[in-house]
N, C-alpha and C positions, 0 to 999 in steps of 0.2 A: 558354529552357529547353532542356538537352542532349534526345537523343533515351531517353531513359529509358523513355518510355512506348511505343517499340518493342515493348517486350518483353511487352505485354499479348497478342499473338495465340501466343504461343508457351508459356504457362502451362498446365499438362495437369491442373491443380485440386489436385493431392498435396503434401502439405507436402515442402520438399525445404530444410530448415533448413543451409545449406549452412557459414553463422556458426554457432557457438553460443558460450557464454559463458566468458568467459575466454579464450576465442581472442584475443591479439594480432594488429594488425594491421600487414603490413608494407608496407615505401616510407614515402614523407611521410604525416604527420601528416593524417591529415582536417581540412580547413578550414570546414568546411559539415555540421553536424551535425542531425540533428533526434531528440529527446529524449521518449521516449511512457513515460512513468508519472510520479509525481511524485517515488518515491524515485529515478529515475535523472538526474532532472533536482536534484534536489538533492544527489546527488554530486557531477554533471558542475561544479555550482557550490563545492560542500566539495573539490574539485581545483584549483580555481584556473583553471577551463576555460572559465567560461561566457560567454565570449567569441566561442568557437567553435558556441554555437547561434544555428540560423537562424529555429527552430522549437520549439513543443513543443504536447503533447496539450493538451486541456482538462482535465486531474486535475492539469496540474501546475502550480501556483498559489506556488510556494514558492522563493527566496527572491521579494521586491515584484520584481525588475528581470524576472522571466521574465513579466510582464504587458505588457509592450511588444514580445514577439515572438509572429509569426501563429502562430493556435490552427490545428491541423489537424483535430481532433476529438478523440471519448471513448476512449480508450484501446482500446474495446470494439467500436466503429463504426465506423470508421478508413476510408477509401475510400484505392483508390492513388493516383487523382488529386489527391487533395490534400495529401499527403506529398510526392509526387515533384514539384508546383507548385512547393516553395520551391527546387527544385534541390541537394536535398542532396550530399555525397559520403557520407556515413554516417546509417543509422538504428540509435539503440539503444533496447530497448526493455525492458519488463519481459514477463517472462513470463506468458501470459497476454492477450498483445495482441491484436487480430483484428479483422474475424472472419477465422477458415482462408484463407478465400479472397484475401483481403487481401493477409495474411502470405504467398501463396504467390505472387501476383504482386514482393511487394515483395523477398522472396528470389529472385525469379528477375532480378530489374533487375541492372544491371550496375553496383551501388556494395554496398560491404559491409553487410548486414541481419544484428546482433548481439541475440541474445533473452539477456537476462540472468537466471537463473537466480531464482525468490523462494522465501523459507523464513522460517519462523518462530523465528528462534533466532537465539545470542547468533553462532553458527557462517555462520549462511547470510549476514548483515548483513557479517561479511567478507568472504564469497565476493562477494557484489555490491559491494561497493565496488572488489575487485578485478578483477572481470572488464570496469567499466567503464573501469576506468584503465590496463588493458591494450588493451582498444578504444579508445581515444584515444591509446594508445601513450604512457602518464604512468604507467609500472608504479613508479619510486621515489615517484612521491607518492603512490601506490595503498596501498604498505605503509604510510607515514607514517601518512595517515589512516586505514586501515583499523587498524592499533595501536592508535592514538587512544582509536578510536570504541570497539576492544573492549574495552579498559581502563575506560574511562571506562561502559563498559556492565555488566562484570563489577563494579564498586563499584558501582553503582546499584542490579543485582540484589543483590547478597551486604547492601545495605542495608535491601532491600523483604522480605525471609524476615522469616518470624512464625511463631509456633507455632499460631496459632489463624485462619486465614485466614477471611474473608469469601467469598461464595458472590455470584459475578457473573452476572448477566445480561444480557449485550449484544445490543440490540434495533437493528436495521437499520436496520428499517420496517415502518410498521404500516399497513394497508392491508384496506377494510372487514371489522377486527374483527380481523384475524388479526394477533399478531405473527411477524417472520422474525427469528430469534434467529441468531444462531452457534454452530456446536460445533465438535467437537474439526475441529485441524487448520486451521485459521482463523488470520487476522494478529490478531484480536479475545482467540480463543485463547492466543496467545502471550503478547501483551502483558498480561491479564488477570494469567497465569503468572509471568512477569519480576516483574510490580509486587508479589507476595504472595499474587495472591487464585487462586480458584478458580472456574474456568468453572464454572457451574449446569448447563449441558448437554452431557451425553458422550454420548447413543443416538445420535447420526449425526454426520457429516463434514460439513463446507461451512456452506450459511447455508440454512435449512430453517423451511417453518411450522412453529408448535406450536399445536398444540391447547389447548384452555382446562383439560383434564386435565394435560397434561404441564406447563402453567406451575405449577398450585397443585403437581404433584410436586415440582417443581426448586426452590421455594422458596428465591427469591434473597433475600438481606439486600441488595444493590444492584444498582439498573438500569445499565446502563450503554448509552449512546450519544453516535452526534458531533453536533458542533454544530452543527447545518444548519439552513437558509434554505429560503422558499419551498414548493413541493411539496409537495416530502421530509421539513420540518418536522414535530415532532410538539407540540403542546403539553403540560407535565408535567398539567396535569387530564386531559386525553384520554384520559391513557395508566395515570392512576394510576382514574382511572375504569370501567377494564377489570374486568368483572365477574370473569376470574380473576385478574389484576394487583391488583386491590385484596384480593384474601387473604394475598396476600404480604406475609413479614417488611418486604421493601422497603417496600412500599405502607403499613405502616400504623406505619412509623417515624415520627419527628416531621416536619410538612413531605411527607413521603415521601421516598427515599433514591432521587435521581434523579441519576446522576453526565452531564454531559457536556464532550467534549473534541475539539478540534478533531480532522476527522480525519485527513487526513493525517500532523499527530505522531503520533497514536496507533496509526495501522495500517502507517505508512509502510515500515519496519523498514529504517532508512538511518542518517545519521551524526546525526539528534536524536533517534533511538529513547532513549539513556538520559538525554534529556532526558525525553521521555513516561516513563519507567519511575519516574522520581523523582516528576514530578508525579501520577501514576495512584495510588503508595500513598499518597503524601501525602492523597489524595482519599479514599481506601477507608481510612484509617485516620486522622483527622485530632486525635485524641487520643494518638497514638504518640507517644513520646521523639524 
């Protein structure tokens, strides 16, 4: 391993984001990548690059071949020592990565630390694909796919419009009793948006408890969450047995109106987002033309 982790006594704690996104990088081509989100690791692979990873996070599961390269951790958890282990020459990341202290060690190392910009739109999903293909120094197949994607994204939304939208609720997780919904501002948000429908919750930003008042308010027609394992799992009686969840149009639809979706298509916002955007209305609308 080079001396990379020199640079641990000389970090004074402040972010000092020296990369940011869409920065190209100059000289040769980074040979040694490591890849922390799962949309930027499913660029780095929609470029024709993934060749060049040594590494990637644990979120990032997507395409099968990134399962045979060392996990370094959660996106969120990240230690320096186990990123700079694989010896990278570059780290790209999704914004959002950390914690602080992490990211501030790893930007002070002496290899390029590229934080890639995330948004929820048909607009930011090009910015990221280009800012990664400028960090790989691959800016002609940056635009290709980044054209691509947005094309193939703009017909998927202009397909998912309806005049009569359904009313979404995307549930996190639920956790003794409370559910953490998403509002506005949210990747959950967005894609809701794209696919036709309408978030159920606009009084706050981010991913937030609700109270059992605020669910029977929002009255979703469908639930919406990803398809997870384990833990995190929730089962559809669990949740449709929630004393305010069961007042819901959702809840007392036929069955109950439980949608789930893997998630990384669904929240990833990369080159299958309008892949998710077709399948989401298809799902919220399944009597549509």
């Amino acid at each position: 391993m080079r001396c990379h982790l020199s640079v641990l006594q000389s970090v004074t704690g402040a972010l000092a984001l020296a990369l940011v996104a869409g920065m190209a990088v100059a000289g040769p081509q980074p040979g040694r990548v490591v890849s922390i989100g799962g949309s930027v690791t499913e660029i780095v692979h929609a470029l024709g690059e993934g060749g060049r990873l040594v590494a990637r996070d644990s979120t990032s599961v997507y395409p099968d071949a990134v399962a045979d390269l060392p996990d370094v951790g959660y996106i969120r958890a990240l230690s320096p020592e186990g990123v700079l282990s694989v010896d990278p020459d570059m780290i790209i990341a999704e914004d959002g990565a950390g914690p602080p202290e992490t990211v501030a060690i790893l930007t002070a190392a002496a290899l390029p630390f590229v934080m890639v910009p995330d948004d929820y739109t048909r607009a930011a999903v090009h910015a990221k694909i280009m800012a990664v293909a400028d960090a790989l120094g691959v800016p002609e197949k940056g635009a290709a796919l980044a054209a691509d994607t947005d094309a193939a994204l703009e017909r998927a939304a202009a397909a998912s419009r309806t005049e009569t939208p359904r009313r979404v609720l995307f549930v996190l997780s639920m956790q003794g009793g409370r559910i953490l919904a998403a509002g506005r501002d949210t990747a959950a948000d967005g894609i809701i948006a794209l696919a036709g429908g309408v978030n159920a919750v606009t009084g706050f930003t981010g991913y937030k408890p609700l109270t059992d008042e605020a669910i029977v308010a929002v009255a979703p027609d469908i639930i919406l969450m990803m398809d997870r394992r384990g833990d995190h799992a929730i089962a559809d009686a669990d949740l449709l047995t929630h004393p305010a969840i069961a007042t819901t149009p959702a809840a007392q639809a036929d069955k109950g109106a439980i949608l789930r979706m893997d998630g990384l298509l669904l929240l990833g916002f990369g080159p299958r987002t309008p892949d998710a955007v077709t399948r989401l209305h298809a799902a919220l609308y399944p009597d549509a033309d």
